[in-house]
TORVEX-916347 format. One line per 10 residues: number of its first residue (from 1); their letters; for each residue x, y, z of N, C-alpha, C. Coordinates in steps of 0.001 Angstrom, whole numbers, plus 500000, padded with zeros to 6 digits. Layout:
N
NUM	A	X,Y,Z,X,Y,Z,X,Y,Z; ...
! end
This chain:
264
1	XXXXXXXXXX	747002,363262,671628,746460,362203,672468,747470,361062,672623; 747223,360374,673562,748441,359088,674031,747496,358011,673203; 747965,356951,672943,747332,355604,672393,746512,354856,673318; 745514,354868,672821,744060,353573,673634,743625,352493,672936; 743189,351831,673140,742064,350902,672731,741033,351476,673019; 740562,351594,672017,738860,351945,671422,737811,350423,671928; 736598,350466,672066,735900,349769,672172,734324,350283,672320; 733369,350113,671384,731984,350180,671396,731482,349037,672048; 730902,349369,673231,730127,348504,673705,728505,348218,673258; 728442,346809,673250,726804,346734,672632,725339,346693,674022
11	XXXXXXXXXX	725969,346669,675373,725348,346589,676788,726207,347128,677808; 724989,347154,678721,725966,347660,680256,726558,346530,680391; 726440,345384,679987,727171,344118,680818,728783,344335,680235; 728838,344060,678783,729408,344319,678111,730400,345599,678371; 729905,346403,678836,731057,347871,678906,731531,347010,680305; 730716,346858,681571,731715,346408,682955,732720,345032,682115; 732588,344261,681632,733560,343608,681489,734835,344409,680893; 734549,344799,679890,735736,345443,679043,736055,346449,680161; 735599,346811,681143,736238,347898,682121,737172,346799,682669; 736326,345819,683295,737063,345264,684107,738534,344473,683891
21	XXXXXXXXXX	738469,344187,682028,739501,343820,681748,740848,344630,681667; 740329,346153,681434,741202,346833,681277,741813,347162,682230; 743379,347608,682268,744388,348360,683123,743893,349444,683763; 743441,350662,682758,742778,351705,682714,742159,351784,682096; 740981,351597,682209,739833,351570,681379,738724,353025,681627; 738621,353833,680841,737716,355234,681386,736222,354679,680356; 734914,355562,680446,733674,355128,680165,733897,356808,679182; 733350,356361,677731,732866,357486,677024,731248,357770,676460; 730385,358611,676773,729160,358941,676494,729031,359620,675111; 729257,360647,675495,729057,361934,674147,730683,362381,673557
31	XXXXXXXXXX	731199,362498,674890,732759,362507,674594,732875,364044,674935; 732151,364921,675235,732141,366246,675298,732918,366891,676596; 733185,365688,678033,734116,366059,678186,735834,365167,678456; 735035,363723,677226,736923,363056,677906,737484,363526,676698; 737040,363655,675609,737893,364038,674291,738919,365319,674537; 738296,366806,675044,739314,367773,675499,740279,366997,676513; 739877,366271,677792,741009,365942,678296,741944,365096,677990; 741591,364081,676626,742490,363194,676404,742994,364728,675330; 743065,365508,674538,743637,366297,673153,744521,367178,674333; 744018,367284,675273,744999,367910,676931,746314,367195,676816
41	XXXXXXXXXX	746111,366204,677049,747290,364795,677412,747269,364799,679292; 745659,365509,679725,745392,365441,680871,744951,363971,681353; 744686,363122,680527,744463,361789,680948,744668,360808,679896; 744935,359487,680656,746186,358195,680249,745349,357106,679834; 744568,356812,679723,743301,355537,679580,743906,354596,678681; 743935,353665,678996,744601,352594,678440,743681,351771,677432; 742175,352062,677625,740918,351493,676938,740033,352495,677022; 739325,352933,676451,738260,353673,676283,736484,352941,675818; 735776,352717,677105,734956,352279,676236,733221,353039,675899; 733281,353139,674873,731870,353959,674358,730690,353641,674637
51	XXXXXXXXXX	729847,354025,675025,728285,353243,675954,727579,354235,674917; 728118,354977,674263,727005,355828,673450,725865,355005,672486; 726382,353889,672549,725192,352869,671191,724653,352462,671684; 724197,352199,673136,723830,351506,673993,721972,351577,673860; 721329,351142,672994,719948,352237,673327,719226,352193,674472; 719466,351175,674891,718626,350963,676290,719122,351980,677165; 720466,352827,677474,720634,353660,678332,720221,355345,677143; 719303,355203,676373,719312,356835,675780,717589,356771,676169; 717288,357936,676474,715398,358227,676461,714910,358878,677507; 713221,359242,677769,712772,359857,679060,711919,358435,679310
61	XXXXXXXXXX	711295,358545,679927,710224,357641,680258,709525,358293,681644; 708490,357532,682069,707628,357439,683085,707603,356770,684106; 707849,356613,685072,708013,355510,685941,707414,355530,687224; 706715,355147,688301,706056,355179,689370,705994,356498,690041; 705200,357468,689285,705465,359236,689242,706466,360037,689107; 707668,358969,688596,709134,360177,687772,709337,360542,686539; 710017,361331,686068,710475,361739,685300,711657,360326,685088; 711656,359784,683896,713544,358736,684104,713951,359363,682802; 715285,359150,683096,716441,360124,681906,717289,359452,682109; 717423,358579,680681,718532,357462,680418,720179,358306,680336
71	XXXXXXXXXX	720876,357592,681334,722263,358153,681106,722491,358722,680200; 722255,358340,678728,723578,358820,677242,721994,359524,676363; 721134,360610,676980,720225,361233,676766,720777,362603,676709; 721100,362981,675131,721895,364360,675140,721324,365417,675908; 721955,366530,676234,720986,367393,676814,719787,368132,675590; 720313,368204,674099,719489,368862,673450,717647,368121,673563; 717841,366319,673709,716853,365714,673413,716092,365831,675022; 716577,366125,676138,716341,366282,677186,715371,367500,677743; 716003,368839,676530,715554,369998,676356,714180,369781,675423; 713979,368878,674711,712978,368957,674118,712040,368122,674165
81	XXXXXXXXXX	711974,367477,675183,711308,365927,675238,710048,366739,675982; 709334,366067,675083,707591,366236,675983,707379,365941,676884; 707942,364997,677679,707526,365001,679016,708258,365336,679956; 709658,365813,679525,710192,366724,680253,709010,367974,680347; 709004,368658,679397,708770,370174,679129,707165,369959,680164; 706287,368581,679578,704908,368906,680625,705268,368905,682177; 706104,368114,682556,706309,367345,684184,707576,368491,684827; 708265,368255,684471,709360,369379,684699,709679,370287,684079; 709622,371355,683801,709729,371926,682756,711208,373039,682635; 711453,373045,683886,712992,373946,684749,713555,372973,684690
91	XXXXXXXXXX	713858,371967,684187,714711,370743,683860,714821,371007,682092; 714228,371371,681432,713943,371520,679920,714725,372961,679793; 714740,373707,680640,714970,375253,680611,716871,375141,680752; 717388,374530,681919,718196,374246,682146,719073,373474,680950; 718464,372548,680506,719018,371428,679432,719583,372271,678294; 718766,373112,678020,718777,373955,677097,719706,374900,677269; 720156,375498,678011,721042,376391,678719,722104,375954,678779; 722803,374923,678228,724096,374524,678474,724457,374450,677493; 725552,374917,677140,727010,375208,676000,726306,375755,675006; 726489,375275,673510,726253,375772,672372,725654,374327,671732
101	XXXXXXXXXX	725326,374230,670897,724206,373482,669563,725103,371844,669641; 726297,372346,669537,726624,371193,668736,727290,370327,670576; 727398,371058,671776,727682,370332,672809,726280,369228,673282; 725174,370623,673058,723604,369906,673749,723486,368683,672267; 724144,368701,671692,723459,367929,670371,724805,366296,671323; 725427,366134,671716,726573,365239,672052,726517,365090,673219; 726450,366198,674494,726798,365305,675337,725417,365246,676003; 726110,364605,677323,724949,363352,678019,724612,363814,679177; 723565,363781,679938,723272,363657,681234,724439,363167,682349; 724430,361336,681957,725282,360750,682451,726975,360994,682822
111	XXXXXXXXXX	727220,361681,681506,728667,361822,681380,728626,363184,682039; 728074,364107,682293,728041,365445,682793,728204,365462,684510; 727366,364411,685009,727486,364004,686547,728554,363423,687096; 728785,362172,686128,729692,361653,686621,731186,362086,686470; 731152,363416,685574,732261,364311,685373,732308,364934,686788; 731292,365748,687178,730692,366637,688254,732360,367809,688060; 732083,368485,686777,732279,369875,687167,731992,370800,687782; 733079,371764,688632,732029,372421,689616,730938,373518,689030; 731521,373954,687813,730493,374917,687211,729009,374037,686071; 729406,372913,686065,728178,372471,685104,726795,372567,686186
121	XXXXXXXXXX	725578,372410,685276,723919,372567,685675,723493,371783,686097; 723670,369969,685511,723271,369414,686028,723571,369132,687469; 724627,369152,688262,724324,368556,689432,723149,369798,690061; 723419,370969,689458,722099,371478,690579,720686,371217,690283; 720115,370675,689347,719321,369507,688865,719264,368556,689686; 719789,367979,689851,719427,366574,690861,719490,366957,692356; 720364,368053,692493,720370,367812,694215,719217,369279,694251; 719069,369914,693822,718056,371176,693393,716545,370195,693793; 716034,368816,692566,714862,368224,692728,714698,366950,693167; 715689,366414,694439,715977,365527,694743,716250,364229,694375
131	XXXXXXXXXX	716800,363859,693271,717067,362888,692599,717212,361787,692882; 717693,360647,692079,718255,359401,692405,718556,359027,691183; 720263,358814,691336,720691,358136,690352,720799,356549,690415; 720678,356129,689388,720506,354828,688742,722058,354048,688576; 722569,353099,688938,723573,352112,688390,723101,351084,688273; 724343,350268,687131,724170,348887,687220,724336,348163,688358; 724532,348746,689649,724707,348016,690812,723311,348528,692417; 723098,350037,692109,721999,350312,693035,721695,352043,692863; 720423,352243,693312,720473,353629,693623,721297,354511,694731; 721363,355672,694159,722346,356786,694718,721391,358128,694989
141	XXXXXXXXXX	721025,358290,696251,720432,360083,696333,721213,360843,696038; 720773,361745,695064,721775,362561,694695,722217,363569,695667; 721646,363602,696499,722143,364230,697761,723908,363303,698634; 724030,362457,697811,725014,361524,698234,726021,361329,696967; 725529,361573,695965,726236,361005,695134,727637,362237,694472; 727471,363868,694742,728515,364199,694808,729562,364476,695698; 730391,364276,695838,731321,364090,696682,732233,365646,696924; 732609,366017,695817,733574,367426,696099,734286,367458,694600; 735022,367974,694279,735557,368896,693200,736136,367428,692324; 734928,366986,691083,735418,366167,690196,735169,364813,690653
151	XXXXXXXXXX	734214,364938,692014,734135,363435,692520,733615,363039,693129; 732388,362128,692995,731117,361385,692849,731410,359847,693700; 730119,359454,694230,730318,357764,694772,730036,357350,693958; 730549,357010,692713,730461,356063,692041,732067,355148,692242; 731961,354032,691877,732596,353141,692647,733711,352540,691358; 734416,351859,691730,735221,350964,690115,734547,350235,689305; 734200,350476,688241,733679,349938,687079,731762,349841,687028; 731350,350760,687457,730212,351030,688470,730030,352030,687400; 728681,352218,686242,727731,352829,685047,726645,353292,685443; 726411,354643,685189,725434,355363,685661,724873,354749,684533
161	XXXXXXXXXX	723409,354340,685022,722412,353933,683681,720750,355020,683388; 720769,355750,684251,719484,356414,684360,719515,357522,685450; 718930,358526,685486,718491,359286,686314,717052,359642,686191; 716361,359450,687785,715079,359502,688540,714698,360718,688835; 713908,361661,688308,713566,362721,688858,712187,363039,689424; 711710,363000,690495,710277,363199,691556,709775,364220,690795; 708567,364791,690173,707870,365954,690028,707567,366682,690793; 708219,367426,690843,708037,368871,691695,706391,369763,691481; 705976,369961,692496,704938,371176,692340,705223,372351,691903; 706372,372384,692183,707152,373925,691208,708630,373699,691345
171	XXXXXXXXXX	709215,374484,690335,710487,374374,690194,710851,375437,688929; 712059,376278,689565,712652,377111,688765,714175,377041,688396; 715109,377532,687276,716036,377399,687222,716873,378410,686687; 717826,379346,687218,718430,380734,686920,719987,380286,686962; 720643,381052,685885,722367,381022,686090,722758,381959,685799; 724145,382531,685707,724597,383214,685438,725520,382860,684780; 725653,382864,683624,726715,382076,682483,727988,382406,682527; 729052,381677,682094,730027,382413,681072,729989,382761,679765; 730314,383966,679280,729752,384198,678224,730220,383573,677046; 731493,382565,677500,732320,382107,675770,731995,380358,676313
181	XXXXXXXXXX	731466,380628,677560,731393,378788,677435,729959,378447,678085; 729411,379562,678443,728134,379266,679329,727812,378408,680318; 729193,377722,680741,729594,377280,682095,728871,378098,682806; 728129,377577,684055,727495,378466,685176,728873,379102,686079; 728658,380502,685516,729398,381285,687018,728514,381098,688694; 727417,381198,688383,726431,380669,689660,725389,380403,688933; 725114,379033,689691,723372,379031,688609,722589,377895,690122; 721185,377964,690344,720674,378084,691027,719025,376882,690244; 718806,376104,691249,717909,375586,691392,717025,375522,692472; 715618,376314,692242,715056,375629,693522,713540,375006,693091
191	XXXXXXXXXX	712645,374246,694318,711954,373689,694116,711420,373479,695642; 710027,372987,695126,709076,372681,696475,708471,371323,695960; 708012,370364,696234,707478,369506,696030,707560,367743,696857; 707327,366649,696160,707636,365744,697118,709563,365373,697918; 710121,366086,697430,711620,366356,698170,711468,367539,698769; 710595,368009,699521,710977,369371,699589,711291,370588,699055; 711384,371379,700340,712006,372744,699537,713160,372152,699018; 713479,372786,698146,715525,372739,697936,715669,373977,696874; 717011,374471,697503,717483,375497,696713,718528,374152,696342; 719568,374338,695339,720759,374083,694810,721741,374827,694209
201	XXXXXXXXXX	722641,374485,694174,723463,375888,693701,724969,375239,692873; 725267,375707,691908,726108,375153,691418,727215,376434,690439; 728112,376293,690628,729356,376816,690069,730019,378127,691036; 729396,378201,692180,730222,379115,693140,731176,378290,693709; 731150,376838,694280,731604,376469,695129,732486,375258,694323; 733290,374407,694715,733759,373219,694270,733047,372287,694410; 731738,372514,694863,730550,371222,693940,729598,371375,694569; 728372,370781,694149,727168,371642,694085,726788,371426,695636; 726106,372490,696216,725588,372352,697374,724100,373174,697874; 723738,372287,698989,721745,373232,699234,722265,374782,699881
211	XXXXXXXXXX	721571,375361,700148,721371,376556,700682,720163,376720,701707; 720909,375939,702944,719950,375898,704120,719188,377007,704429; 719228,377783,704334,719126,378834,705114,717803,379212,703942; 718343,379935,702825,716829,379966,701831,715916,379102,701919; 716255,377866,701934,715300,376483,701686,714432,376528,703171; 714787,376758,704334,713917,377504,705405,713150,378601,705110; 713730,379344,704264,712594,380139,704276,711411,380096,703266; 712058,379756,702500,710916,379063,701229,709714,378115,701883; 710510,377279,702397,709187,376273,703112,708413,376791,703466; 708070,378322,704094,706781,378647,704579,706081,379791,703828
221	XXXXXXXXXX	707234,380155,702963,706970,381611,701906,707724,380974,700975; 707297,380119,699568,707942,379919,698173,707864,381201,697369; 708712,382106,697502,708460,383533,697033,709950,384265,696755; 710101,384782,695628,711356,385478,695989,711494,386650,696696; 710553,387036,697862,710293,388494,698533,711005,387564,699755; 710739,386534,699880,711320,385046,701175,712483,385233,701403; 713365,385483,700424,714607,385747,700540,715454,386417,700341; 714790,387746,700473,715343,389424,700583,716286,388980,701961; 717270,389404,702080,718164,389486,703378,719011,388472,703471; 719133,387459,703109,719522,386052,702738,720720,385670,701604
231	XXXXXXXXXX	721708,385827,702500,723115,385772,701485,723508,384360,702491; 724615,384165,701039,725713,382881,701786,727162,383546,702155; 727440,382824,702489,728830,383093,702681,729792,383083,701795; 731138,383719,701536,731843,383705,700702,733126,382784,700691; 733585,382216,702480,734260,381359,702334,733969,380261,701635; 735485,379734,701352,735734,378488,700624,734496,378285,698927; 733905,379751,698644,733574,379813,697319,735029,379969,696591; 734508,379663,695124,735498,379407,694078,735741,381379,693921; 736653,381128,693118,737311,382714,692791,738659,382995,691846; 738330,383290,690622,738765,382932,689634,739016,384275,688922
241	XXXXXXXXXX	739586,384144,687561,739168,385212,686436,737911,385778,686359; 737119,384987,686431,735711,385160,685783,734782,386167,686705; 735303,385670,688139,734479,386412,689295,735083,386097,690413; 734923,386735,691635,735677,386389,692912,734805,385816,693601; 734946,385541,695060,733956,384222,695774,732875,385358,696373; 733493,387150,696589,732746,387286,696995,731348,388284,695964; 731628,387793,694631,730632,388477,693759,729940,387320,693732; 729810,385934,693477,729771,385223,693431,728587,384606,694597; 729333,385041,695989,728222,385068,697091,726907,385837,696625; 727007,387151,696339,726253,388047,695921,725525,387560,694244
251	XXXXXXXXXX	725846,387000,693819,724690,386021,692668,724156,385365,693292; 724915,384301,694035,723643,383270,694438,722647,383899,694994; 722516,385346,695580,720932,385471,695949,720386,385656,694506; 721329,386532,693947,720124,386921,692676,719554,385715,691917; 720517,384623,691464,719868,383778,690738,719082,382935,691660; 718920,383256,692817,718419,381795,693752,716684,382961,693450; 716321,384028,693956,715465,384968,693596,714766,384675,692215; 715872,384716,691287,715199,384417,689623,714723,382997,689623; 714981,382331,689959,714909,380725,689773,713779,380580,690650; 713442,381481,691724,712015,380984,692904,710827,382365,691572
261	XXXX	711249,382851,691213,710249,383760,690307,710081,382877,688875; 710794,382338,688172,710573,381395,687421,709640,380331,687770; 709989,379567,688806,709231,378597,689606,707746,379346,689534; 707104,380356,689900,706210,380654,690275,705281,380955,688709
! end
C-alpha cells in the first residue's frame, strides 16, 4: 500500500469536511472493496476516511411504506433483518448470496453501490425494485444513479447515507455465481409492485440495466411461461474467462425465469 492518513469519522458532517480538506480524500465503509485496491497499489488516496462508526448511517427501519437501509448496513445484517425478510424478502435472499461469511459479515450496502461493480447484486436490487438513494445532499432514483462501468452520480464529497426501498407485491431474485467469488456471472431481479414491473440484470453487461422487453411482458403475465421466447442481445455484453457475452445473453433468460418463479 502507498501512505494515507487514516481518519474515523464520528458524523456525516464530519467525514464531508475531512473529504473536503483532503487532496485525495476516498470514503471507507466495510473496506471490502478499497482495501484490495489500495494492497493492488490500484489507488493513491491521500486520506482515507472511515464512516464505518457512524451509527446513525448502520440499520433497517420503516419509513412512509419503505423498507430504509442505512448505508454501512453489512449485507449479513441486511440478510437477516426482520423486516427485510417480512417486507422484502428477495432483498434478504440476495444479501445473503453475496461472497462468503466473513465479506457479508464487513461489507456495506453503501460501499457496494457506490463501488458499482459490474458483476455485484446490489445494483440489480435497486434498479430491479425501484429505489432511491439517500445523500447528505438529495435523493437519487436509482434508475439514475448508475452511470456505466464503476460510475455512479454521485458527485465530490457527496455520502450515500441510506437506501429507500418501495415494497413490492412480489419480487424474486436468481444469479448465476462465480464459483470462487460468487460475483454474479448474470444475476437477475424482477418485480411487480408500486415501481412497476422491472426486470434488472446485473453482471452481463458493464452495469446494471432493465430488460424492456421482459418487463412488457410481465406487466400483463407476471409468470415465467411470459417469457419463453424472450432473449437479449449479446452486443456490448461483457465476455471474459468466466463466460462469453453470448452465454451470458442466454442466462439472462434463465435467471430472469428463476427470479419471476421465485417471485411467485
Amino acid at each position: 500500500m502507498y501512505n494515507f492518513n487514516y481518519h474515523r469519522a464520528g458524523s456525516v458532517e464530519e467525514a464531508v469536511q475531512l473529504l473536503s480538506g483532503a487532496s485525495e480524500g476516498t470514503l471507507m465503509g466495510g473496506g471490502m472493496t478499497l482495501i484490495p485496491v489500495l494492497k493492488q497499489r490500484l489507488a493513491n488516496p491521500s486520506d482515507v476516511v472511515d464512516i464505518g462508526g457512524i451509527s446513525a448511517l448502520s440499520g433497517v427501519s420503516e419509513d412512509g411504506g419503505k423498507v430504509v437501509v442505512g448505508a454501512t448496513t453489512t449485507h449479513a445484517a441486511v440478510a437477516s433483518d426482520a423486516t427485510v425478510q417480512a417486507k422484502i424478502p428477495a432483498l434478504a435472499v440476495l444479501a445473503e448470496s453475496i461472497g462468503d461469511a466473513q465479506v457479508r459479515n464487513r461489507g456495506t450496502i453503501g460501499g457496494s453501490i457506490a463501488n458499482n461493480d459490474p458483476a455485484a447484486d446490489y445494483p440489480a436490487a435497486l434498479v430491479g425494485l425501484g429505489a432511491t438513494i439517500r445523500t447528505n445532499t438529495r435523493e437519487i432514483a436509482a434508475d439514475d444513479f448508475f452511470t456505466g462501468l464503476f460510475e455512479t452520480a454521485l458527485g465530490d464529497n457527496e455520502i450515500i447515507t441510506a437506501v429507500a426501498f418501495p415494497v413490492p407485491d412480489k419480487a424474486g431474485y436468481a444469479k448465476f455465481p462465480n464459483p470462487a467469488s460468487r460475483y454474479a456471472v448474470v444475476g437477475v431481479m424482477a418485480s411487480q409492485g408500486p415501481a412497476g414491473t422491472r426486470v434488472a440484470v446485473t453482471g452481463a453487461g458493464p452495469c446494471v440495466f432493465r430488460a424492456a422487453d421482459m418487463e412488457a411482458a410481465l406487466s400483463s403475465n407476471f409468470s415465467a411461461e411470459a417469457l419463453s421466447g424472450i432473449s437479449v442481445s449479446a452486443d456490448d455484453l461483457n465476455s471474459d474467462i468466466h463466460a462469453s457475452a453470448e452465454y451470458r445473453a442466454h442466462l439472462v433468460g434463465v435467471m430472469a425465469r428463476r427470479a419471476v418463479a421465485a417471485a411467485g
